[in-house]
C-alpha positions as CSV (number, residue, x, y, z in Angstrom):
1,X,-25.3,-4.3,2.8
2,X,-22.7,-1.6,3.0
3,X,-23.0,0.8,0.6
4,X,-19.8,3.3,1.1
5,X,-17.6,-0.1,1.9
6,X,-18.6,-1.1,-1.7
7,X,-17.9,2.5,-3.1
8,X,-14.5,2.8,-1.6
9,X,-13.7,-0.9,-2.9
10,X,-15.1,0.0,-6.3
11,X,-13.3,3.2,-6.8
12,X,-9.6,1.4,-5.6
13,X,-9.8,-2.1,-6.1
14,X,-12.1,-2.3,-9.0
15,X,-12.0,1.2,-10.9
16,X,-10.0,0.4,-14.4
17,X,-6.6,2.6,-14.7
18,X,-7.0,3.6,-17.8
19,X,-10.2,5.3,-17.8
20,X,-8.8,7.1,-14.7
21,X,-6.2,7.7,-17.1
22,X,-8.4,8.6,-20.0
23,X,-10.2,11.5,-17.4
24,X,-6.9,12.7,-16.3
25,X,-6.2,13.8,-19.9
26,X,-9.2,15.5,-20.6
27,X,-11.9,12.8,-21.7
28,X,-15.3,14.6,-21.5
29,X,-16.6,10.6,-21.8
30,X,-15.4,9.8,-18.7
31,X,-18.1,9.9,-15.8
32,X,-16.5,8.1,-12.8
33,X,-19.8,8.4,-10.9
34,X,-21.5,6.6,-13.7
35,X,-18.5,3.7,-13.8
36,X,-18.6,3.6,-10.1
37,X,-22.1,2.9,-10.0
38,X,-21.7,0.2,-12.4
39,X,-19.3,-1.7,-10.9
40,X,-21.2,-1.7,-8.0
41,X,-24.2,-2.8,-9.3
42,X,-22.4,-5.5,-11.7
43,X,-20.4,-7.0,-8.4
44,X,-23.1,-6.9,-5.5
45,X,-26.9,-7.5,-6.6
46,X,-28.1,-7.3,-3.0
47,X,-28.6,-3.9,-3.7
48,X,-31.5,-2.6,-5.1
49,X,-32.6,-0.8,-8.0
50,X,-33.4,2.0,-5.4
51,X,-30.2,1.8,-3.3
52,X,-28.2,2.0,-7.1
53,X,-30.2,4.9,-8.0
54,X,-29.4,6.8,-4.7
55,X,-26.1,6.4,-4.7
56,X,-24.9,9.2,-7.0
57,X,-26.6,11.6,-4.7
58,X,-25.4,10.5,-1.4
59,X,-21.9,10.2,-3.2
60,X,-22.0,13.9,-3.9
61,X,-24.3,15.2,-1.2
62,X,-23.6,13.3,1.5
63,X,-20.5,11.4,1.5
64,X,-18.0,13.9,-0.8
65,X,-18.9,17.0,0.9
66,X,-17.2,18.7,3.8
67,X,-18.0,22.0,5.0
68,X,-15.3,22.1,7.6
69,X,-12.9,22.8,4.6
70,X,-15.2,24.3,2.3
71,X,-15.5,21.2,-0.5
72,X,-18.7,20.5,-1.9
73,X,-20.6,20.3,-5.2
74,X,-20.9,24.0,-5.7
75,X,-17.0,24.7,-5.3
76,X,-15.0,21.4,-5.6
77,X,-13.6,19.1,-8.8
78,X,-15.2,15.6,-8.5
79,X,-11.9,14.3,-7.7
80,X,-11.5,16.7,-4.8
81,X,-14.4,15.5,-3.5
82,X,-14.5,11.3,-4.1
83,X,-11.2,11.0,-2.2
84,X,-13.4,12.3,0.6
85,X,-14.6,8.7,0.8
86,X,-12.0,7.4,2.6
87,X,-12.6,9.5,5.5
88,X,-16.4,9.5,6.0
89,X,-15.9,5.6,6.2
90,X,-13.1,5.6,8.2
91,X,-14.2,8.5,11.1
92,X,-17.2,5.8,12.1
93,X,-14.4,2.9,12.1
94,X,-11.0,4.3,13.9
95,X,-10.6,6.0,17.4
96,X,-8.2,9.0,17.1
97,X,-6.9,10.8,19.9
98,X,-4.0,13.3,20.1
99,X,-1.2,12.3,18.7
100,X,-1.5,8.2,19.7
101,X,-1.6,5.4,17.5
102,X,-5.5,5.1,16.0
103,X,-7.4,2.1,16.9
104,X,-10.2,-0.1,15.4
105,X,-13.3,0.0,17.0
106,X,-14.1,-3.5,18.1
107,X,-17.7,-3.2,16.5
108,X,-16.7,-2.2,13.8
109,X,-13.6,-4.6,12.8
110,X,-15.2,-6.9,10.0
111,X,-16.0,-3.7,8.3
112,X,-12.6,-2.8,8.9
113,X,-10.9,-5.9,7.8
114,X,-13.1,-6.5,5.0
115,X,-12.3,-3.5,2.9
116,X,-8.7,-2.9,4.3
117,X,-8.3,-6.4,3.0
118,X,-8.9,-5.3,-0.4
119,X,-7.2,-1.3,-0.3
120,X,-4.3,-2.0,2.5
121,X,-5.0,0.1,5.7
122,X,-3.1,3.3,5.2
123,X,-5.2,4.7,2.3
124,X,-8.3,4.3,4.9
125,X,-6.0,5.5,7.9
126,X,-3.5,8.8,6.3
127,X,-6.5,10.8,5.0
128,X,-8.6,10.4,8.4
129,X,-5.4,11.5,10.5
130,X,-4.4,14.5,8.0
131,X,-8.1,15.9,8.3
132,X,-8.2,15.2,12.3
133,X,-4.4,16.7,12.6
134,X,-5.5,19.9,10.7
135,X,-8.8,20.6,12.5
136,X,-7.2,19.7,15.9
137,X,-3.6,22.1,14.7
138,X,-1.1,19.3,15.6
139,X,1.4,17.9,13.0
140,X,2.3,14.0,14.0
141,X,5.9,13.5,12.9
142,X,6.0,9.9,13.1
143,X,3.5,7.0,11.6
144,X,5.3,3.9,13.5
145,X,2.4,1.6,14.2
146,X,2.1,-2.3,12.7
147,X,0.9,-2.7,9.0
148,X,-2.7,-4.1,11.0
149,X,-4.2,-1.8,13.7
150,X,-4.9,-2.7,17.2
151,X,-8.9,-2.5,18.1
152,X,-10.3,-0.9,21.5
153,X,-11.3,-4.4,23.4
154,X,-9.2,-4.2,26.3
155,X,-10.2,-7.5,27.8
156,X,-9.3,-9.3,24.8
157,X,-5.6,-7.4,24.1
158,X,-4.8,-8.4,27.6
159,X,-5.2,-11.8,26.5
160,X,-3.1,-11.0,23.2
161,X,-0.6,-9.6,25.4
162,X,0.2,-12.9,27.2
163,X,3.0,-14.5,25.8
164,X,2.3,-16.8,22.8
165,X,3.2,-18.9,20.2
166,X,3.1,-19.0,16.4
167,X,3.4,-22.9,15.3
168,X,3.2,-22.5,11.5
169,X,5.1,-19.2,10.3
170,X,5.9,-18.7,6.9
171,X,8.9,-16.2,6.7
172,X,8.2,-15.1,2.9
173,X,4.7,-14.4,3.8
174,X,5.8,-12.7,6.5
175,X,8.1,-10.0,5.0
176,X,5.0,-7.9,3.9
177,X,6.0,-8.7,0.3
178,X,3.6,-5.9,-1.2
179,X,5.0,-3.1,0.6
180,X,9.3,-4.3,0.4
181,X,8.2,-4.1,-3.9
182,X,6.0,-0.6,-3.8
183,X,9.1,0.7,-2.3
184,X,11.5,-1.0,-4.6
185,X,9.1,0.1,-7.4
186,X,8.6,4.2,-6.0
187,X,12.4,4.2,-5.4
188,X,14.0,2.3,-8.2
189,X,11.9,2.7,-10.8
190,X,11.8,1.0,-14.3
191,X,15.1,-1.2,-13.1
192,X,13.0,-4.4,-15.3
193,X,11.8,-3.0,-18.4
194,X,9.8,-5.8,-19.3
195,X,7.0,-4.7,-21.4
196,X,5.3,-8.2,-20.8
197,X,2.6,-9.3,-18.2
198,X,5.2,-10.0,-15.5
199,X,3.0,-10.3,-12.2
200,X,0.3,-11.6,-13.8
201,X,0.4,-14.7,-14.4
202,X,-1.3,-16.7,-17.4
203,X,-3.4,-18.9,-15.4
204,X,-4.7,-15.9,-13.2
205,X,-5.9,-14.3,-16.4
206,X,-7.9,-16.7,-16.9
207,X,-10.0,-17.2,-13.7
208,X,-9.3,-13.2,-12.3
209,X,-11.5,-10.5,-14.0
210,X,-9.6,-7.9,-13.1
211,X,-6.4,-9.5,-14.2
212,X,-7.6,-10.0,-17.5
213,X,-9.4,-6.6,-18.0
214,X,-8.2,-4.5,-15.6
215,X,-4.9,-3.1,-16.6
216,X,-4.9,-2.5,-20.1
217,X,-3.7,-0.7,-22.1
218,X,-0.2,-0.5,-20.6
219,X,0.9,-3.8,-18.9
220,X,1.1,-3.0,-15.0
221,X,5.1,-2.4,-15.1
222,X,4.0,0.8,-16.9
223,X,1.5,1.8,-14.9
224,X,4.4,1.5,-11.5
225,X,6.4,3.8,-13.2
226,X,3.4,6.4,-13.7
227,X,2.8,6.0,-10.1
228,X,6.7,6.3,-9.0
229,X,6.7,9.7,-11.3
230,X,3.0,11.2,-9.9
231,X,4.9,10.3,-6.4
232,X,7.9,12.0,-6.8
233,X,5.9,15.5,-8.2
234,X,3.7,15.7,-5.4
235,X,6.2,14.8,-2.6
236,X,8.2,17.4,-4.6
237,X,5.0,20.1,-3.8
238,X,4.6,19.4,-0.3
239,X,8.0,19.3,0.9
240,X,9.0,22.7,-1.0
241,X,11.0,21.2,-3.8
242,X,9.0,22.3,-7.1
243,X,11.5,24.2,-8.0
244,X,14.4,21.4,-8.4
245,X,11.5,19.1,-9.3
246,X,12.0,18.8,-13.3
247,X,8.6,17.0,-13.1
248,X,5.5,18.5,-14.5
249,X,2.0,17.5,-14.6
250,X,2.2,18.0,-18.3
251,X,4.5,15.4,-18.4
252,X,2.4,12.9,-16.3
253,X,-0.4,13.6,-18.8
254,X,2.0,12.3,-21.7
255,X,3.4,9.5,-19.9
256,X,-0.8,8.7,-19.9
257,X,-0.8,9.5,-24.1
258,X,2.0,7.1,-24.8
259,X,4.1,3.9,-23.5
260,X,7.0,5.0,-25.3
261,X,7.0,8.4,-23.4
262,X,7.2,6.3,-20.0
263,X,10.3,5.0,-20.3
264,X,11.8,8.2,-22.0
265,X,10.6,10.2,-18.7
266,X,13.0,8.0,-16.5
267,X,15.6,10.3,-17.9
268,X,14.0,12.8,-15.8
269,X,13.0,11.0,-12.6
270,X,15.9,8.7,-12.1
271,X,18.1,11.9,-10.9
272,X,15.4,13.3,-9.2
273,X,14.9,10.5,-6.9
274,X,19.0,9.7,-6.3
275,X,18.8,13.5,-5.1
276,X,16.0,12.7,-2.7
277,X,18.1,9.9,-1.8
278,X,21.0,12.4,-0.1
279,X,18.6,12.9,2.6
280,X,17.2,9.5,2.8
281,X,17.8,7.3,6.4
282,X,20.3,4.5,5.9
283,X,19.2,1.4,7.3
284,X,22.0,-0.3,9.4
285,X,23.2,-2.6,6.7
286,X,24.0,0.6,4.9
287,X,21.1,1.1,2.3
288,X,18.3,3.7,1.7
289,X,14.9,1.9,0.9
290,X,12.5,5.6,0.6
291,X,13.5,8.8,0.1
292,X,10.1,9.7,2.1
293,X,11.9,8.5,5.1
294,X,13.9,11.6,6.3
295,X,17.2,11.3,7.9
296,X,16.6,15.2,9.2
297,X,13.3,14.1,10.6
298,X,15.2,11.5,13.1
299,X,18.3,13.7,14.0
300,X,18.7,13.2,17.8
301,X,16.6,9.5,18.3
302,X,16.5,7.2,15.7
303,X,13.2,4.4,16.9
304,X,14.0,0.8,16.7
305,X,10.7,-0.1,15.7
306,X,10.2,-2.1,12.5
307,X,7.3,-0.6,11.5
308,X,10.0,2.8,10.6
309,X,10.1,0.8,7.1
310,X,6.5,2.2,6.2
311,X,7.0,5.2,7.7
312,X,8.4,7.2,4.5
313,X,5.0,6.1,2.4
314,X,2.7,6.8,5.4
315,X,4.4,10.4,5.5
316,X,4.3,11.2,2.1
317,X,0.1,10.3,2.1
318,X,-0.1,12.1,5.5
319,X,1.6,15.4,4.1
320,X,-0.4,15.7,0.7
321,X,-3.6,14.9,2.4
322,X,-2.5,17.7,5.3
323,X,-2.0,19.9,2.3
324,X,-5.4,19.2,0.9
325,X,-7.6,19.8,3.7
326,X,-5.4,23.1,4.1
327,X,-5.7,23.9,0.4
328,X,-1.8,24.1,0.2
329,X,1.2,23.2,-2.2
330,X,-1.5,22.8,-5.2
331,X,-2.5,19.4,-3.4
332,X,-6.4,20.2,-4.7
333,X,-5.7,20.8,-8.2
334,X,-3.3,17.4,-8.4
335,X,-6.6,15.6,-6.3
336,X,-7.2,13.5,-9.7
337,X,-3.1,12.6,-9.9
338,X,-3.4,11.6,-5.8
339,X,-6.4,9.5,-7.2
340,X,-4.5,7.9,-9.9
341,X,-2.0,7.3,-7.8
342,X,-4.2,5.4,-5.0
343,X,-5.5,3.2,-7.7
344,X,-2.2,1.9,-9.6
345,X,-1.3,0.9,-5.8
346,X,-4.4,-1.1,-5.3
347,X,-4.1,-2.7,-8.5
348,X,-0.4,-3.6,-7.6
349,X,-1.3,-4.8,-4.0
350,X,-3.7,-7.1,-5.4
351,X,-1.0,-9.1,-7.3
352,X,0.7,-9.7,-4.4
353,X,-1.8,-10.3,-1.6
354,X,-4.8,-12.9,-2.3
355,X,-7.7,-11.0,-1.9
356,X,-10.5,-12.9,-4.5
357,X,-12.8,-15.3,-3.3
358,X,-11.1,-18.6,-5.5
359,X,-9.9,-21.3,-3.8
360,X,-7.2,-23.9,-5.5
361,X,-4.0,-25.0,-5.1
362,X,-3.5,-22.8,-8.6
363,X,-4.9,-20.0,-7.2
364,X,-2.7,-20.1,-4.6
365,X,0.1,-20.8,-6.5
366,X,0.0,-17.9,-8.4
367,X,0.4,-15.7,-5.6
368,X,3.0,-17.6,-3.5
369,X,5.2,-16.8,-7.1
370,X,5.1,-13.2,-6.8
371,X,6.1,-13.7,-2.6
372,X,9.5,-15.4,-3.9
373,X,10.1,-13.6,-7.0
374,X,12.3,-10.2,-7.1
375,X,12.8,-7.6,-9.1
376,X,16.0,-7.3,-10.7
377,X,17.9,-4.3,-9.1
378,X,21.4,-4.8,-11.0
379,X,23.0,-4.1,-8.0
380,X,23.9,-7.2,-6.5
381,X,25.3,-5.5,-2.9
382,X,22.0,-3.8,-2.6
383,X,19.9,-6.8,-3.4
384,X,21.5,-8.7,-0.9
385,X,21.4,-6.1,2.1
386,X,17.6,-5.9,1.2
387,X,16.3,-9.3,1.2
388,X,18.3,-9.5,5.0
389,X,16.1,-6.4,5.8
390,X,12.8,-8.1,4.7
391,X,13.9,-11.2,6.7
392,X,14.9,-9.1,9.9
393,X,11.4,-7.5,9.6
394,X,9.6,-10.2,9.0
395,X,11.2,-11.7,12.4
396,X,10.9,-8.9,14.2
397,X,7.1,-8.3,13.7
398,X,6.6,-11.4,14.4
399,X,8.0,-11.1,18.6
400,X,4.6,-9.0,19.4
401,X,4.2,-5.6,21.4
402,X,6.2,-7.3,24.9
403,X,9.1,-8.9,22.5
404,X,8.3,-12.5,24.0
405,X,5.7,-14.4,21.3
406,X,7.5,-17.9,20.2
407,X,8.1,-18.1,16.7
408,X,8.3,-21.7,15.0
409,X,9.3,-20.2,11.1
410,X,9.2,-22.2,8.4
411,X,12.1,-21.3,5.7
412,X,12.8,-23.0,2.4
413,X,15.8,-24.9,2.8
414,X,17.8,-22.9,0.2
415,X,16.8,-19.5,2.8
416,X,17.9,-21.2,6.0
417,X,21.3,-20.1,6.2
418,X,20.6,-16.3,5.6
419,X,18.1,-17.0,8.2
420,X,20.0,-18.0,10.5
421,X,23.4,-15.5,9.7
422,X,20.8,-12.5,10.7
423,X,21.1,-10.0,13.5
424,X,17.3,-10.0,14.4
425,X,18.4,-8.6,17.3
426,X,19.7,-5.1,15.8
427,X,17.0,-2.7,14.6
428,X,16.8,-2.4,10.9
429,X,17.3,1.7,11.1
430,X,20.4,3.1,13.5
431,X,22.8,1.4,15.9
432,X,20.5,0.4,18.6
433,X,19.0,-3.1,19.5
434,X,15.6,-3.9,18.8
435,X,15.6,-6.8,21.1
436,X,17.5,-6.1,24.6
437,X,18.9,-8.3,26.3
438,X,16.0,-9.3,28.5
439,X,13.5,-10.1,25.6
440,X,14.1,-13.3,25.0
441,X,11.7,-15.0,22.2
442,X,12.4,-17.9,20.8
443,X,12.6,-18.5,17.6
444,X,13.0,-22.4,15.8
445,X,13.5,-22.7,12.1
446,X,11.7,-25.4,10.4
447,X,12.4,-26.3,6.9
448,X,9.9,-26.0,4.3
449,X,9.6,-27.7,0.9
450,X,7.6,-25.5,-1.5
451,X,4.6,-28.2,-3.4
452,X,4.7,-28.9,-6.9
453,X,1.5,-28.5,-9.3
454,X,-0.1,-31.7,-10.6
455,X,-1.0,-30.5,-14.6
456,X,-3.0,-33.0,-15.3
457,X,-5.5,-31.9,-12.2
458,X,-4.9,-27.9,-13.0
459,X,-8.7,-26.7,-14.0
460,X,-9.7,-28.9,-10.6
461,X,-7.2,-27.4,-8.5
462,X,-8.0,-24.2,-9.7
463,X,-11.5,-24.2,-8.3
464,X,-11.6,-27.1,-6.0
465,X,-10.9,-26.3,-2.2
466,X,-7.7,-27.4,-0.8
């Protein structure tokens, strides 16, 4: 039983958009402690009558209140005060010290993994280093460690340092689909208008609760575009910008009143993201992927790392959560549009990496799709240079810490030839090499025919083990 792992899954993974939605623009109806506890109660029954009972009070006594920054009951929004979640679970899981790379503790990693399985590690990690950062008075200027932390047992890294070998890579699965789109989708947003159900598939609407109840009123298309504008305003606010920022939060609220406003809005938030483009760092096929990934930040050393790909969205959660716990930039009084935000991501992520408990060939299925799908950018040279950065990354992360793991990838045959045209060796930001010339992995491409589905077996596969 883990009561504030269950909260934080509720509140991200579970919580319905549109009643966060519905709160946002002023419905009195909506108690998010009440629908929190519900959930909870509804999803786990080894809790107890007594445990569900206590929970609203050690949500708003204990858990949601920090006196080093003066948020509690007395003085704080409810929304102020829930996204304190994240840290009081995470300051018992991670190490943090200085300015270096947090770390899992080893006791705690299947607490770790099982909630960051479901929520993605950097909404547990950002809010945790912002509040540390502030209290300790150092800014970190760079968030360039892999999309899974490392954990403090020494003994066994050493063994995961030796070199090894990967027999049975998948190269789509390992281009960290969810986090190529969310950038595609906070960068380039509304490119596919489809007012459909596009990521959720019919067949997953049937077996996947959330799928089927979770995301409507708007179809999940809508609700990215929501998310790319609440992004935009409050990156905006904490880099100085409001005043070029044509975005408003009275316009988020009518984006939340009406579909057909969505779409309109674009008008308004296309420019506004080409012009935080300008100072966007090209990658070195020559495109910009986030605008949250400063050129100006990288003047005199640009890293080679990979992982400089997520630093733009780990930057803009590490500055609005440094502006919350200083009480800066209006970062408190937007807490419930930061919330929003959070949520549409989780409900995103969760299309694109497996996280229920089904097993089936179906089931899987349904998510291998969305690893090989796109989304239509209608620019054909930017498509291309891309889908070369998501295969360059997905080989790079793949060559481990000392750049000498042995890779054995296995490629769809129509994919081999891109494969194999890539520079892996050149680092996907700047001019220098990410592998020298005395790393030398090895790396053996295997080709890979994708299964069909059997129709006539579909409801066994769906819930059969495979």
């Amino acid at each position: 039983m883990d009561l504030i792992r269950n909260t934080i899954e509720g509140l991200l993974y579970d919580f319905p958009i549109e009643l966060m939605g519905n709160y946002i623009t002023k419905d009195d109806s909506i108690d998010i402690n009440e629908i929190l506890i519900d959930i909870i109660k509804r999803k786990d029954v080894s809790f107890t009558q007594t445990d569900i009972s206590l929970l609203s009070e050690v949500i708003n006594d204990t858990w949601c209140t920090d006196a080093e920054f003066g948020i509690s009951p007395e003085t704080s929004s409810l929304t102020n005060r829930i996204l304190l979640l994240m840290t009081e679970f995470s300051k018992h899981v991670l190490n943090l010290a200085g300015l270096h790379n947090p770390t899992v503790r080893f006791n705690e990693l299947l607490r770790w993994r099982t909630l960051s399985l479901k929520v993605g590690e950097d909404i547990l990690v950002l809010p945790l280093l912002a509040r540390y950062d502030t209290l300790c008075r150092i800014k970190r200027k760079r968030f360039l460690w892999p999309m899974v932390l490392e954990h403090d047992n020494l003994r066994l890294n050493a063994i995961l340092d030796e070199e090894l070998s990967d027999t049975h890579s998948h190269i789509n699965a390992a281009t960290d689909v969810f986090e190529f789109n969310w950038l595609r989708l906070m960068n380039m947003p509304g490119r596919k208008k489809d007012k459909g159900t596009f990521w959720i598939s019919s067949a997953k609407k049937d077996y996947d609760l959330i799928s089927r109840a979770g995301n409507n009123h708007y179809p999940l298309p809508c609700w990215a575009v929501i998310a790319a504008t609440v992004r935009a305003m409050l990156w905006a606010s904490v880099t100085e910008n409001e005043d070029a920022c044509p975005i408003t939060r009275v316009m988020v609220e009518e984006m939340l009143e009406s579909e057909d406003s969505i779409y309109n809005k674009l008008e308004s938030l296309n420019p506004l993201i080409a012009t935080f483009l300008e100072n966007a760092l090209e990658t070195s096929n020559g495109i910009k992927i986030d605008y949250a990934i400063d050129a100006r930040d990288f003047i005199s050393d640009v890293p080679s790392s990979p992982y400089l790909v997520h630093h733009g969205e780990r930057n803009f959660l590490y500055q609005w959560f440094k502006s919350f716990f200083d009480n800066e930039h209006g970062a408190r009084e937007n807490a419930d549009l930061m919330l929003l935000y959070l949520i549409i991501k989780c409900k995103v992520r969760r299309e694109f990496v497996q996280t229920n408990n089904l097993r089936g060939f179906v089931n899987f299925q349904d998510y291998d799709h969305e690893k090989v799908s796109t989304l239509d950018t209608e620019e054909e040279k930017w498509e291309k240079a891309f889908r070369e950065i998501t295969y360059r990354y997905a080989v790079q992360t793949s060559c481990g810490d000392k750049k000498r793991f042995n890779l054995e990838a296995r490629v769809t045959p129509n994919n081999i030839r891109s494969v194999r045209k890539m520079n892996y060796r050149q680092a996907i930001f700047g001019d220098s090499d990410f592998l020298q010339r005395n790393d030398n992995p090895s790396i053996t491409l295997i080709a890979h025919f994708i299964k069909g589905v059997d129709n006539s077996h579909v409801d066994m596969l769906i819930y059969g083990k495979h």
